[in-house]
Biopython code that builds the backbone (N, CA, C, O; Angstrom):
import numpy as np
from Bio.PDB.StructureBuilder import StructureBuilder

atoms = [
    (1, "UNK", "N", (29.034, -163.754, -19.017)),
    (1, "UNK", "CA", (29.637, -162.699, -19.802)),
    (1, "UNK", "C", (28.938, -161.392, -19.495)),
    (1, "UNK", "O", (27.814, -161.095, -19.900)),
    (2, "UNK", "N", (29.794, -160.574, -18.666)),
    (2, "UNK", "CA", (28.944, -159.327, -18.627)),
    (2, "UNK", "C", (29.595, -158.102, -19.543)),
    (2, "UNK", "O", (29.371, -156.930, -19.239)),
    (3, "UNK", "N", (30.414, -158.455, -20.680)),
    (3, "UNK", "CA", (31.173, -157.350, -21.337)),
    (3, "UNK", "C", (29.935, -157.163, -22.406)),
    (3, "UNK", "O", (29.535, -158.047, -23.163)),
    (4, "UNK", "N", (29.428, -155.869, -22.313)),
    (4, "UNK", "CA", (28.473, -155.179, -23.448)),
    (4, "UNK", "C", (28.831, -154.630, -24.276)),
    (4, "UNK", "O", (29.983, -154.348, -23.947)),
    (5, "UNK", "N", (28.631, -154.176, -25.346)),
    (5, "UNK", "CA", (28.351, -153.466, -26.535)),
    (5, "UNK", "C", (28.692, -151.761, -26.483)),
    (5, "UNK", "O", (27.674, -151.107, -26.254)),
    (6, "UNK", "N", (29.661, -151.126, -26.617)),
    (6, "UNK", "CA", (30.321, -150.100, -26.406)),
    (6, "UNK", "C", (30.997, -149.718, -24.702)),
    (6, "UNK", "O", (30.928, -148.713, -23.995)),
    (7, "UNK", "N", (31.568, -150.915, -24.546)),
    (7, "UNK", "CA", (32.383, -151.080, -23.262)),
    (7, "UNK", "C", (33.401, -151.090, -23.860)),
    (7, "UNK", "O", (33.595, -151.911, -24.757)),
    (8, "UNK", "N", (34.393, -150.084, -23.471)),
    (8, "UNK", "CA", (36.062, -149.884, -23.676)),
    (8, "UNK", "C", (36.570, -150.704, -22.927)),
    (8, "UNK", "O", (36.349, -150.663, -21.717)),
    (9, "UNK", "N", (37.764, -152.096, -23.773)),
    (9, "UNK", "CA", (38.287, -153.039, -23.255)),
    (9, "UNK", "C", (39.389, -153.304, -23.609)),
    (9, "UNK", "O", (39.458, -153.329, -24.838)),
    (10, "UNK", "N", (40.829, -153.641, -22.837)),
    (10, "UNK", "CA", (42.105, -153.663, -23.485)),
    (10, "UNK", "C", (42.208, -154.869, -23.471)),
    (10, "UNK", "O", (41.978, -155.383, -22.377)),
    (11, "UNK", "N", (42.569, -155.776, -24.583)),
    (11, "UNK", "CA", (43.497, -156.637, -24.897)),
    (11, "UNK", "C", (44.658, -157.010, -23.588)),
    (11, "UNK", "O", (45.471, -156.201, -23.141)),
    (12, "UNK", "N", (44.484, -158.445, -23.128)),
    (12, "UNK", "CA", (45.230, -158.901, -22.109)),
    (12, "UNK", "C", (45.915, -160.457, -22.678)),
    (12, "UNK", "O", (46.797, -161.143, -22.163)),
    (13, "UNK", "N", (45.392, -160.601, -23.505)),
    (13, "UNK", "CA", (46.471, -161.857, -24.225)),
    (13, "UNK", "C", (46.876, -161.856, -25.926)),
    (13, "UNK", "O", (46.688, -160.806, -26.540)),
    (14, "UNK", "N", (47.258, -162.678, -26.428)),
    (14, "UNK", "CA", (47.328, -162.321, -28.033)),
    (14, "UNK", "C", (48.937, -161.513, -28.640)),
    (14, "UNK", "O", (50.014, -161.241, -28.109)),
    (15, "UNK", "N", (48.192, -161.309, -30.367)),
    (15, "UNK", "CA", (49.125, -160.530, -30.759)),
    (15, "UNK", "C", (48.946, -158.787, -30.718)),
    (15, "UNK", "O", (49.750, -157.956, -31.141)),
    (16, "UNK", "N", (47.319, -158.500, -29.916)),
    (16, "UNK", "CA", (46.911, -157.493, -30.018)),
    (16, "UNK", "C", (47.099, -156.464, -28.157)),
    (16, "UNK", "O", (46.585, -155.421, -27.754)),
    (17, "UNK", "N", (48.229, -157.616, -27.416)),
    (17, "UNK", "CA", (47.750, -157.233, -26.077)),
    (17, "UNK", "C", (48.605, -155.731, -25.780)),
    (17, "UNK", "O", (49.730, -155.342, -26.095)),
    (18, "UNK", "N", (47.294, -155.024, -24.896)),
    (18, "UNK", "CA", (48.017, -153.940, -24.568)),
    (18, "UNK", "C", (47.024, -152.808, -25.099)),
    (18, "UNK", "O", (46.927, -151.722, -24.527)),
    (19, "UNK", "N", (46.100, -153.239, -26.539)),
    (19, "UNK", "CA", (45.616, -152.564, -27.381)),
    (19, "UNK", "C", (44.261, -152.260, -26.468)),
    (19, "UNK", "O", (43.626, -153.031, -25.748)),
    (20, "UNK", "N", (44.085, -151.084, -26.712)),
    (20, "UNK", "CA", (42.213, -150.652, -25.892)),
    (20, "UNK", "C", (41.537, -150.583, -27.638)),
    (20, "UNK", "O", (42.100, -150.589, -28.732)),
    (21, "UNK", "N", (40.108, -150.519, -27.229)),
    (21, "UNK", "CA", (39.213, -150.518, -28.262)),
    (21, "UNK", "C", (38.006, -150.726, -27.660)),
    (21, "UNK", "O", (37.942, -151.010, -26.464)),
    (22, "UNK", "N", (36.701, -150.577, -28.598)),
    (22, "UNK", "CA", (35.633, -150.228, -28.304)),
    (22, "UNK", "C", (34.687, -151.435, -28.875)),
    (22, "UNK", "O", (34.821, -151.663, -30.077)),
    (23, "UNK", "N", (33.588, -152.368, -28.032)),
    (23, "UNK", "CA", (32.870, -153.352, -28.417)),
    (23, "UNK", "C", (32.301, -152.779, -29.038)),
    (23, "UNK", "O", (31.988, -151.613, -28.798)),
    (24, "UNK", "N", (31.766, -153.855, -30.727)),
    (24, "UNK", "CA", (31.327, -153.624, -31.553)),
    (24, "UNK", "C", (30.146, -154.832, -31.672)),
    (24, "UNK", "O", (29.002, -154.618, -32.075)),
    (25, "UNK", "N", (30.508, -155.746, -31.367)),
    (25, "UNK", "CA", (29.393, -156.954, -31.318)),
    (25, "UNK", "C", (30.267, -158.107, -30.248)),
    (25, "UNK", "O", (31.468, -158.362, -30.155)),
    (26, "UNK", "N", (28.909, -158.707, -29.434)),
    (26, "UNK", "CA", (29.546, -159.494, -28.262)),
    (26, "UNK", "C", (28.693, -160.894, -29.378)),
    (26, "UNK", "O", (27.900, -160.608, -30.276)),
    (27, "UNK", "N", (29.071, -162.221, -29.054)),
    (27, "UNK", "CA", (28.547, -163.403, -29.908)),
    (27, "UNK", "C", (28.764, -164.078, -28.531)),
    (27, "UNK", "O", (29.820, -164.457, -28.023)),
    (28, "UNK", "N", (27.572, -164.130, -28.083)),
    (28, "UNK", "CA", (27.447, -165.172, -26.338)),
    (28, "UNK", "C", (27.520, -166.469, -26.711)),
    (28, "UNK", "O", (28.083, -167.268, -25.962)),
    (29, "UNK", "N", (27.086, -166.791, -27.656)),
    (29, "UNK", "CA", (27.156, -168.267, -28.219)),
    (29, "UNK", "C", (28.439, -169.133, -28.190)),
    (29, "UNK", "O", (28.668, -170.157, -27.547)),
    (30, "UNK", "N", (29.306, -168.363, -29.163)),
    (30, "UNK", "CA", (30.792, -168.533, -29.230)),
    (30, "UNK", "C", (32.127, -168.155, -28.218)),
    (30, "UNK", "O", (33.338, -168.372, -28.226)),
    (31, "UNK", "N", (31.149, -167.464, -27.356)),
    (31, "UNK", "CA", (32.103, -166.739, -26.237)),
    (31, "UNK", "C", (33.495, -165.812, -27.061)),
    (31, "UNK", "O", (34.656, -166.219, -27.059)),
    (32, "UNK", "N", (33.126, -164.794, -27.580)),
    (32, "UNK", "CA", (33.759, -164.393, -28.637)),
    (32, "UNK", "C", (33.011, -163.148, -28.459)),
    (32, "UNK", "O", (31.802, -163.056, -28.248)),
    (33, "UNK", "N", (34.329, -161.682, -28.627)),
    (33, "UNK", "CA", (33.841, -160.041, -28.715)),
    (33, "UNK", "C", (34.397, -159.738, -30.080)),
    (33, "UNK", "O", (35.211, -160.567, -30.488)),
    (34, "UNK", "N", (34.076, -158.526, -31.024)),
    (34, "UNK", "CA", (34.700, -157.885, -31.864)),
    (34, "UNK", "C", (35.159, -156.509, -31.272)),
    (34, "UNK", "O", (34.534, -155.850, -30.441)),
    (35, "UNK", "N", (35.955, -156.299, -31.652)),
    (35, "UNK", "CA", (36.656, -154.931, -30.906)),
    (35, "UNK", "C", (36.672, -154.189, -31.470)),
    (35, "UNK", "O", (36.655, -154.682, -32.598)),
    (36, "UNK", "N", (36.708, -152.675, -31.602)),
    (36, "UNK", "CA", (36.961, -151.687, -33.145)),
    (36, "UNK", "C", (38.570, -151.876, -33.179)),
    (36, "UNK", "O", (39.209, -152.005, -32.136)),
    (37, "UNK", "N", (39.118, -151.881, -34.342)),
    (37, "UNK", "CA", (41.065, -152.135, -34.521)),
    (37, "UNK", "C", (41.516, -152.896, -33.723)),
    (37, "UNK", "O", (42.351, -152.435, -32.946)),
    (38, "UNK", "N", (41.224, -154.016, -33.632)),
    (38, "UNK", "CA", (41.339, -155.416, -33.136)),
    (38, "UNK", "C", (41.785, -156.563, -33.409)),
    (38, "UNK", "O", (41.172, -157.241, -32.585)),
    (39, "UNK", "N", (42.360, -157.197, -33.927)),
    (39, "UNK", "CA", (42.541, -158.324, -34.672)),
    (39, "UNK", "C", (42.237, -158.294, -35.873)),
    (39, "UNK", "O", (41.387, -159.098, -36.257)),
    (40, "UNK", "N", (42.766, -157.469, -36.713)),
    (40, "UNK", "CA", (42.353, -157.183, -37.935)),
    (40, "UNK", "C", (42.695, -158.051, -38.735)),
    (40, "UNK", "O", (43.644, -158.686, -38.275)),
    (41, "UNK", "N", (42.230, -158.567, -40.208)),
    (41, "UNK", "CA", (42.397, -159.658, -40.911)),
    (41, "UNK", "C", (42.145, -158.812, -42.649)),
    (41, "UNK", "O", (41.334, -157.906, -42.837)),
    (42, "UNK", "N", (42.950, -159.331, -43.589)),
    (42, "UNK", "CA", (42.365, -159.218, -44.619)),
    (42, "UNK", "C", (41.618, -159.771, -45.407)),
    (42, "UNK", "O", (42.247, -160.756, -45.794)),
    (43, "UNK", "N", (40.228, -159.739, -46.104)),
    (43, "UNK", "CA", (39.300, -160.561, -46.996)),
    (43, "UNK", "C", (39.328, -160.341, -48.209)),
    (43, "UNK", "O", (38.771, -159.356, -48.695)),
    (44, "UNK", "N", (39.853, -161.046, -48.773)),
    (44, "UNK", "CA", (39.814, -161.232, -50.851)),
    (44, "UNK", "C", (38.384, -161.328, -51.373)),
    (44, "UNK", "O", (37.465, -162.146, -51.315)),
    (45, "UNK", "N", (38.576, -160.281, -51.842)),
    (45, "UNK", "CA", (36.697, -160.440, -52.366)),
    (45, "UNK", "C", (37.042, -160.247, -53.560)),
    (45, "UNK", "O", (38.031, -159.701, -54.048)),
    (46, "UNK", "N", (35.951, -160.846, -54.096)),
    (46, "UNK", "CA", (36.464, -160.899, -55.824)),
    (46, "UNK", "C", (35.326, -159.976, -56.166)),
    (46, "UNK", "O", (34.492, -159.706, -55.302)),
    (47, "UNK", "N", (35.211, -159.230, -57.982)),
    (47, "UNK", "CA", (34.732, -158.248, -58.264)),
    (47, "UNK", "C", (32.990, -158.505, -58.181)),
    (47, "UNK", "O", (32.594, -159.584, -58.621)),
    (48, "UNK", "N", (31.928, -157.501, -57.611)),
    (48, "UNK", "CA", (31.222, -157.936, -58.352)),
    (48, "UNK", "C", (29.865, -156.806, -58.151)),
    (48, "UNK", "O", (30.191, -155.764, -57.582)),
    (49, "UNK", "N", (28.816, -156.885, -58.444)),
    (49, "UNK", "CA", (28.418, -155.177, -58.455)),
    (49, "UNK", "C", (28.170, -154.211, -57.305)),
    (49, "UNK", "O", (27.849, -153.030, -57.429)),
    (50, "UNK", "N", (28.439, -155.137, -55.719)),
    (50, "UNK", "CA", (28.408, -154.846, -54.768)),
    (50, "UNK", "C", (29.676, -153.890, -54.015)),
    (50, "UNK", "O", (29.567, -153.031, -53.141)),
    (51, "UNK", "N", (31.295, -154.570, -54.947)),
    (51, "UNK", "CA", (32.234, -154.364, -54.907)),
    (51, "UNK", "C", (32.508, -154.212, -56.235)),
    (51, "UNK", "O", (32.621, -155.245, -56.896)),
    (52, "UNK", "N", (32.647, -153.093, -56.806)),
    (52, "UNK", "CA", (33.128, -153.509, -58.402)),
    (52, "UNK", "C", (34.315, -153.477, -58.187)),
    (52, "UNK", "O", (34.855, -154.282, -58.945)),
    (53, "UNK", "N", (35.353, -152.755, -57.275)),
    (53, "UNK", "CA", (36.758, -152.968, -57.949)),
    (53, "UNK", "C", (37.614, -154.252, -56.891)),
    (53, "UNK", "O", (38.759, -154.649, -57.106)),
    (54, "UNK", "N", (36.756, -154.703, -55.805)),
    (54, "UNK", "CA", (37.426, -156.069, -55.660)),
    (54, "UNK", "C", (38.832, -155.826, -54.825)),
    (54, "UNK", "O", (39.462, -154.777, -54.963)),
    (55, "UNK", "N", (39.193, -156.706, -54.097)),
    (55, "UNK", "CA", (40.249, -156.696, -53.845)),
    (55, "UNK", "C", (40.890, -157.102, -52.327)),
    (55, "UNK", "O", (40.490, -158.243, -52.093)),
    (56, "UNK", "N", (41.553, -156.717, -51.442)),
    (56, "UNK", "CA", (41.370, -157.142, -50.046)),
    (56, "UNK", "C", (40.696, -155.902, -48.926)),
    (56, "UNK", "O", (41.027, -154.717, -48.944)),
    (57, "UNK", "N", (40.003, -156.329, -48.278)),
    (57, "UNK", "CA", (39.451, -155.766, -47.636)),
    (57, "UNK", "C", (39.974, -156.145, -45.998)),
    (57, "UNK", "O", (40.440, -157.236, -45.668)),
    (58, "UNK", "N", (39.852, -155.436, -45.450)),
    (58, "UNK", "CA", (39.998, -154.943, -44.203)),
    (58, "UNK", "C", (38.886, -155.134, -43.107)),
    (58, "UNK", "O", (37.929, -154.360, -43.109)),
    (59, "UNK", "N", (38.982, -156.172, -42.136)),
    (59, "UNK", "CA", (37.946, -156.397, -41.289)),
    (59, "UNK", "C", (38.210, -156.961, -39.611)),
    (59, "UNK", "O", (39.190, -157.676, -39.403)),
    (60, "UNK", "N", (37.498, -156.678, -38.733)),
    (60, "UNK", "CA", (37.738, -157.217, -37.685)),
    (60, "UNK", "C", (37.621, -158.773, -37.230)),
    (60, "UNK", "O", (36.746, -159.432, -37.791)),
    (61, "UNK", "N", (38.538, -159.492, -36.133)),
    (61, "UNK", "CA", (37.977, -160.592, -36.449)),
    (61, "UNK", "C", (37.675, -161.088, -35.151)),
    (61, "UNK", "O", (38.707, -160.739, -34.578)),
    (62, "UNK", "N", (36.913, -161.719, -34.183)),
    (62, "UNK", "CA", (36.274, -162.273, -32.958)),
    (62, "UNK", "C", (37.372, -162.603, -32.261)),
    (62, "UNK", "O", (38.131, -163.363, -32.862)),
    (63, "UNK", "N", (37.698, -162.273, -31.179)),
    (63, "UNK", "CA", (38.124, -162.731, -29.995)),
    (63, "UNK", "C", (37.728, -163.068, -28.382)),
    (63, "UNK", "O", (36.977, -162.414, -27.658)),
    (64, "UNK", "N", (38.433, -164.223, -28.076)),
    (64, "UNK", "CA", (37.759, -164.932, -27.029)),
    (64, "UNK", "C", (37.800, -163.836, -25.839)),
    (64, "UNK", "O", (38.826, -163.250, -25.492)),
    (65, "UNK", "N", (36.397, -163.635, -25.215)),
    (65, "UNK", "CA", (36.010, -163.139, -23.909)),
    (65, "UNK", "C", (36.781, -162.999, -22.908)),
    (65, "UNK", "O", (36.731, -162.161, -22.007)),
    (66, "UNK", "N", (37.738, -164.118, -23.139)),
    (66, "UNK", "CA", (38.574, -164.801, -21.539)),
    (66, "UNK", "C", (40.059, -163.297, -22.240)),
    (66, "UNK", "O", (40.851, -162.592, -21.616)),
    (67, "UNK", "N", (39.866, -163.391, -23.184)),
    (67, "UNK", "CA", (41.395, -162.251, -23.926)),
    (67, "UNK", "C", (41.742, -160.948, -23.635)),
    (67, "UNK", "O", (42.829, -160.379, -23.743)),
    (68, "UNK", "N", (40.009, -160.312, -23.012)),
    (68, "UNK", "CA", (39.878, -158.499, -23.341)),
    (68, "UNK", "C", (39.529, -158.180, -21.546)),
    (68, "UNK", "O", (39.126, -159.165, -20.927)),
    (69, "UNK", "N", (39.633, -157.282, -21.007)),
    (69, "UNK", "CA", (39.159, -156.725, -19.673)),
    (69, "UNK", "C", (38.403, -155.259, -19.899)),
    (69, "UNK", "O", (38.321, -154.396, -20.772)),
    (70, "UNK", "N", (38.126, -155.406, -19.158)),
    (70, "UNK", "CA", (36.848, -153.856, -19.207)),
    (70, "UNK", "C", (38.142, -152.655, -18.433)),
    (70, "UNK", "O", (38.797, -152.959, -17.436)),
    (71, "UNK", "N", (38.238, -151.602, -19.014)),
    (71, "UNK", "CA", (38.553, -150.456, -18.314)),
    (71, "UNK", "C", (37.674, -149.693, -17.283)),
    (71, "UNK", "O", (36.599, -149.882, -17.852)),
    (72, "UNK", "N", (37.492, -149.288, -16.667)),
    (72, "UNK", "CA", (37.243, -149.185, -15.705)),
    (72, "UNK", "C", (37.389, -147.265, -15.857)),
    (72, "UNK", "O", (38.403, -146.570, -15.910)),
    (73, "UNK", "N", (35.417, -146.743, -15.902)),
    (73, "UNK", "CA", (35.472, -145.458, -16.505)),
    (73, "UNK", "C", (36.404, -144.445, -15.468)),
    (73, "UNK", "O", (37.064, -143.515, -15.931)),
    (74, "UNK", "N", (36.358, -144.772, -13.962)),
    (74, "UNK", "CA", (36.538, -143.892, -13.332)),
    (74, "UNK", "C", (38.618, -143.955, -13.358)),
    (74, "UNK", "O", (39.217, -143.008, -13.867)),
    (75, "UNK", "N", (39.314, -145.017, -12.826)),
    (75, "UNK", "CA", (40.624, -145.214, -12.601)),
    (75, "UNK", "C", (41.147, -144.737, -14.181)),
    (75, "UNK", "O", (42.034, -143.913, -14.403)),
    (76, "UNK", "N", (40.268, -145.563, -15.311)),
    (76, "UNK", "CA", (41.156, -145.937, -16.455)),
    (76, "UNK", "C", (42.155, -147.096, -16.784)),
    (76, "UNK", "O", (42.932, -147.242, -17.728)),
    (77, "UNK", "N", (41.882, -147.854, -15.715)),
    (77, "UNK", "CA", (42.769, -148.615, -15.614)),
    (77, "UNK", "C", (41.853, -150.252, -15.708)),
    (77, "UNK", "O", (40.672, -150.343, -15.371)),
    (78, "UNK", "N", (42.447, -151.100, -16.081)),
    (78, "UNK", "CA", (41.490, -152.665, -16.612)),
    (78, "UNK", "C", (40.955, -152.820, -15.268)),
    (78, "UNK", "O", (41.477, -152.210, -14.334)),
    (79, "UNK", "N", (39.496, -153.940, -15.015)),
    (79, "UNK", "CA", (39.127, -154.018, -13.845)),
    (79, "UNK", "C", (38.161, -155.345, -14.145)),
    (79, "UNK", "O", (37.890, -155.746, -15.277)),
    (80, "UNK", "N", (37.885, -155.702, -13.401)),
    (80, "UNK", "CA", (37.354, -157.337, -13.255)),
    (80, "UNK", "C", (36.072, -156.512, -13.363)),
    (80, "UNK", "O", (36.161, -155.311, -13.615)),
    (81, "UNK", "N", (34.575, -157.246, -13.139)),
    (81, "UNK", "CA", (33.749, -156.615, -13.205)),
    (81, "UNK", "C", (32.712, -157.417, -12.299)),
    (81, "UNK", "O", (32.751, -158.565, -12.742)),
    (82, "UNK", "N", (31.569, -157.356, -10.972)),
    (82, "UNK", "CA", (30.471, -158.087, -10.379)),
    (82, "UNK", "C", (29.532, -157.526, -10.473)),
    (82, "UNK", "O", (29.498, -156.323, -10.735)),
    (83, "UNK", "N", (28.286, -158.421, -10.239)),
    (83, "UNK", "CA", (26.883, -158.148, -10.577)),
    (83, "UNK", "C", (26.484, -158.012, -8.323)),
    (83, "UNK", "O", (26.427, -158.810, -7.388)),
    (84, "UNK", "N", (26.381, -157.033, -8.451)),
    (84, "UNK", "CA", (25.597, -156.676, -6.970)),
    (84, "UNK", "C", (23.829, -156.567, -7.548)),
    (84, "UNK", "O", (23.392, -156.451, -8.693)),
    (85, "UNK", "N", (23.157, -156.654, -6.305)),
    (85, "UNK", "CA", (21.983, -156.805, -5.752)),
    (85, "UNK", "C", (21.398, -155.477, -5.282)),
    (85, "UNK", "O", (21.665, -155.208, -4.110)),
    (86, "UNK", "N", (20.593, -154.512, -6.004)),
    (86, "UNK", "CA", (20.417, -153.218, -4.647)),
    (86, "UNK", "C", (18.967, -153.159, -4.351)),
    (86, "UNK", "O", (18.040, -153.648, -4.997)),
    (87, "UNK", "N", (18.945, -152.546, -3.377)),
    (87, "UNK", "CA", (18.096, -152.352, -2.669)),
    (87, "UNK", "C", (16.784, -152.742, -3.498)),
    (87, "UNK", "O", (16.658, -153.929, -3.800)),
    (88, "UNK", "N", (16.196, -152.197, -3.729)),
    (88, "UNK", "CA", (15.597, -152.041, -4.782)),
    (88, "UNK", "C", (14.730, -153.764, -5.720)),
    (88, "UNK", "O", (13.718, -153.946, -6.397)),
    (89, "UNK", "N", (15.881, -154.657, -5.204)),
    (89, "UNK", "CA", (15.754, -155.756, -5.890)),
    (89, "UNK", "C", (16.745, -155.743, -7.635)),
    (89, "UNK", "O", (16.815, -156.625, -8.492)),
    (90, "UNK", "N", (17.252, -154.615, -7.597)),
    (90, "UNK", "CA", (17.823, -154.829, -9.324)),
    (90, "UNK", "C", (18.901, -154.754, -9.513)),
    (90, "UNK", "O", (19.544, -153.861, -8.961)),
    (91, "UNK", "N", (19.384, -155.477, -10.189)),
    (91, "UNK", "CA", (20.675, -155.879, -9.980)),
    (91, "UNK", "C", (21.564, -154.715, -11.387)),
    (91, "UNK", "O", (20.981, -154.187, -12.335)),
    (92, "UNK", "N", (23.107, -154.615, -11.047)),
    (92, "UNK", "CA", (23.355, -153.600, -11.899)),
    (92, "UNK", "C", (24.971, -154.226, -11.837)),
    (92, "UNK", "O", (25.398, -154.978, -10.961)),
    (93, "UNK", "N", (25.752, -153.685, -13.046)),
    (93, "UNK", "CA", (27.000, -154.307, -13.207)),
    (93, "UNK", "C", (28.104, -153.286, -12.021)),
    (93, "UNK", "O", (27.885, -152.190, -11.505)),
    (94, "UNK", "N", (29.124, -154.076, -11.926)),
    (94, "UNK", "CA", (30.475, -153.082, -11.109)),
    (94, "UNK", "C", (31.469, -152.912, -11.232)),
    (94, "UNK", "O", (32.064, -153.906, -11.649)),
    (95, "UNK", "N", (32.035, -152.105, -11.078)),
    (95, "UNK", "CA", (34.082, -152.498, -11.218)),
    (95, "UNK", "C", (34.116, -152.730, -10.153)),
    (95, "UNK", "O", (33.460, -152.040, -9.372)),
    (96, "UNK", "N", (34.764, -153.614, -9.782)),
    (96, "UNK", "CA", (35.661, -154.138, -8.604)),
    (96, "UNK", "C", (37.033, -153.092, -8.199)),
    (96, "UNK", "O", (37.534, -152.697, -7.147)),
    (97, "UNK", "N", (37.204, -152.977, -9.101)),
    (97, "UNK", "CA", (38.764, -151.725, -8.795)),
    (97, "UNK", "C", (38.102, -150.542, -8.073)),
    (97, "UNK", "O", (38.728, -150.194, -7.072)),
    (98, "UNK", "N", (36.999, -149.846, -8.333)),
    (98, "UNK", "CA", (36.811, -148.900, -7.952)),
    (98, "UNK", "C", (35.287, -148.721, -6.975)),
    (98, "UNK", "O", (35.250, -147.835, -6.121)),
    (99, "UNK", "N", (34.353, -149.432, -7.148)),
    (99, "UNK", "CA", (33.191, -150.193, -7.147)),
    (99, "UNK", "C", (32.248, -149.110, -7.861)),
    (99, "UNK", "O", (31.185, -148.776, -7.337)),
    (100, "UNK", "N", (32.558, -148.733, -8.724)),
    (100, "UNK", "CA", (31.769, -147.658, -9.429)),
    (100, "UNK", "C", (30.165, -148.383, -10.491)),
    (100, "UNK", "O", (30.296, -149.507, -10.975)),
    (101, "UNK", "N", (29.357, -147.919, -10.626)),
    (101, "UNK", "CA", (27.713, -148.481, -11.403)),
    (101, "UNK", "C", (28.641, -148.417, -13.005)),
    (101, "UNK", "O", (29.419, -147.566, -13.437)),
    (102, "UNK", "N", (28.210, -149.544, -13.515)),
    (102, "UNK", "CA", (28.844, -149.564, -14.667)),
    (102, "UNK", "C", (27.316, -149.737, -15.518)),
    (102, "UNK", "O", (27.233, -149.623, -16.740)),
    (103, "UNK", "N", (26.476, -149.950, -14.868)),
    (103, "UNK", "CA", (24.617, -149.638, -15.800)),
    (103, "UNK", "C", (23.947, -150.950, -15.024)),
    (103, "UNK", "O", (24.503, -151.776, -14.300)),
    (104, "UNK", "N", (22.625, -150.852, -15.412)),
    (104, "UNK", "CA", (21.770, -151.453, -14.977)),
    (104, "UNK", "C", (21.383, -152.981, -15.918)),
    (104, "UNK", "O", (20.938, -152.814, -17.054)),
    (105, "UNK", "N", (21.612, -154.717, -15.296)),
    (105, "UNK", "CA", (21.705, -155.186, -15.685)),
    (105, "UNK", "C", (20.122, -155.822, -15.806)),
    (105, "UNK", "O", (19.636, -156.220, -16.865)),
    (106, "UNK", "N", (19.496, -155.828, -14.610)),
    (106, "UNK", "CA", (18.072, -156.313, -14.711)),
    (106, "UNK", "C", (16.918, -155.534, -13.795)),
    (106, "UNK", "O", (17.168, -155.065, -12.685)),
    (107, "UNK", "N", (16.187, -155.500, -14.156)),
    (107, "UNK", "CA", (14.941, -154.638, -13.650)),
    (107, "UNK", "C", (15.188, -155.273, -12.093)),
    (107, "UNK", "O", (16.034, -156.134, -11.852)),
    (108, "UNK", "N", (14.146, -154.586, -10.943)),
    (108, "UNK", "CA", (13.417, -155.279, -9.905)),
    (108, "UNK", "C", (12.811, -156.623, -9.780)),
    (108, "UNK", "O", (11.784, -157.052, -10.305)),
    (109, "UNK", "N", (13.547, -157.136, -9.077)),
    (109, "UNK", "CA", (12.613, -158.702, -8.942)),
    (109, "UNK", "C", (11.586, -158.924, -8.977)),
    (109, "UNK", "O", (11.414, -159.979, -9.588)),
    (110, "UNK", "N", (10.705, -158.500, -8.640)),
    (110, "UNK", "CA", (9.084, -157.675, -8.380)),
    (110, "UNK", "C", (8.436, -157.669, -9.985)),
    (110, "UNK", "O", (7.238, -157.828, -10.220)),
    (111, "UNK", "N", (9.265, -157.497, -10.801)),
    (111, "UNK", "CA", (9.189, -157.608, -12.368)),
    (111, "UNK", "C", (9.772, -158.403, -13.207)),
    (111, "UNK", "O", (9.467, -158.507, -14.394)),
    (112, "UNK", "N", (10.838, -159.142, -12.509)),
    (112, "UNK", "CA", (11.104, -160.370, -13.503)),
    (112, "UNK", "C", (10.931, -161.313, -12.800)),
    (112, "UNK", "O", (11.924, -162.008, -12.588)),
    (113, "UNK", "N", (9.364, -161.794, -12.035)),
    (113, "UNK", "CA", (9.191, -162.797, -11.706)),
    (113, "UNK", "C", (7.802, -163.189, -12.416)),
    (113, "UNK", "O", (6.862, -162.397, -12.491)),
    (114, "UNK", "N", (7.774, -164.594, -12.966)),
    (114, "UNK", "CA", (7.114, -164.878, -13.866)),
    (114, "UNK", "C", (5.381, -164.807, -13.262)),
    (114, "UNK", "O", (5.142, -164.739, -12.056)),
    (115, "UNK", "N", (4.171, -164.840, -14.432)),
    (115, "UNK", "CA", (2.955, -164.539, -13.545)),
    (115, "UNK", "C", (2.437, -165.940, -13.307)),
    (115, "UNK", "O", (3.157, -166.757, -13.881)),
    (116, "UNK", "N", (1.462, -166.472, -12.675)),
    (116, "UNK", "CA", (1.340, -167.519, -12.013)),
    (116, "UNK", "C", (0.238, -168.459, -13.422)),
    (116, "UNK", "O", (-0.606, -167.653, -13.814)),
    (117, "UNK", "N", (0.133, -169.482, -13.975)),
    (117, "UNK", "CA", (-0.745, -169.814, -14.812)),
    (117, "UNK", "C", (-2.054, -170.453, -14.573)),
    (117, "UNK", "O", (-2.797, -170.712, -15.519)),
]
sb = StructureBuilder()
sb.init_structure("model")
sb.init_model(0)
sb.init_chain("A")
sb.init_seg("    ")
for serial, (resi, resn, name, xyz) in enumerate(atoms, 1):
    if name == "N":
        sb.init_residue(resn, " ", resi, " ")
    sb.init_atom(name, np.array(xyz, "f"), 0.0, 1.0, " ", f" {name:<3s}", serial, name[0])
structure = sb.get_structure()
């Protein structure tokens, strides 16, 4: 899963497809993103001093990883995404549509190699 945490991603399956929105929390566990205006759901909360007046509330709800695609800053347009190797030893995310640096995924090898015991 390389979709992060304020990566703009449109909806490619569902009742929401078509829709862009902005990651709000990724759950690697569940293989599951929250989107901002996403799969919205309503929650019945009953009264209490946290909520005094109670009632349904309005919330986002998790969707599967395999559902959303990354836009792609430069085209605008959805784009698959690979992890290249640079020079350097550090590896950094990509669009494939455009091959544009989408950020830096791991330091230099040189630094994430463990010390000897």
């Amino acid at each position: 899963m390389i979709i992060r945490v304020n990566d703009v991603v449109v909806v490619i399956a569902g009742a929401d497809k078509g829709r862009h929105g902005k990651v709000l929390k990724v759950d690697r566990t569940n293989g599951k993103v929250i989107v901002e205006g996403i799969a919205r759901v309503y929650k019945h909360v009953k009264r209490s001093g946290k909520n005094p007046q109670g009632g349904r509330l309005s919330k986002e709800m998790g969707i599967d990883i395999s559902n959303v695609s990354l836009i792609c800053p430069q085209t605008g347009k959805p784009t698959r995404m690979g992890v290249r190797v640079l020079e350097d030893g550090s590896k950094e995310r990509y669009s494939k549509r455009s091959g544009v640096s989408l950020g830096v995924v791991a330091p230099p090898k040189s630094h994430r190699e463990k010390s000897p015991k």
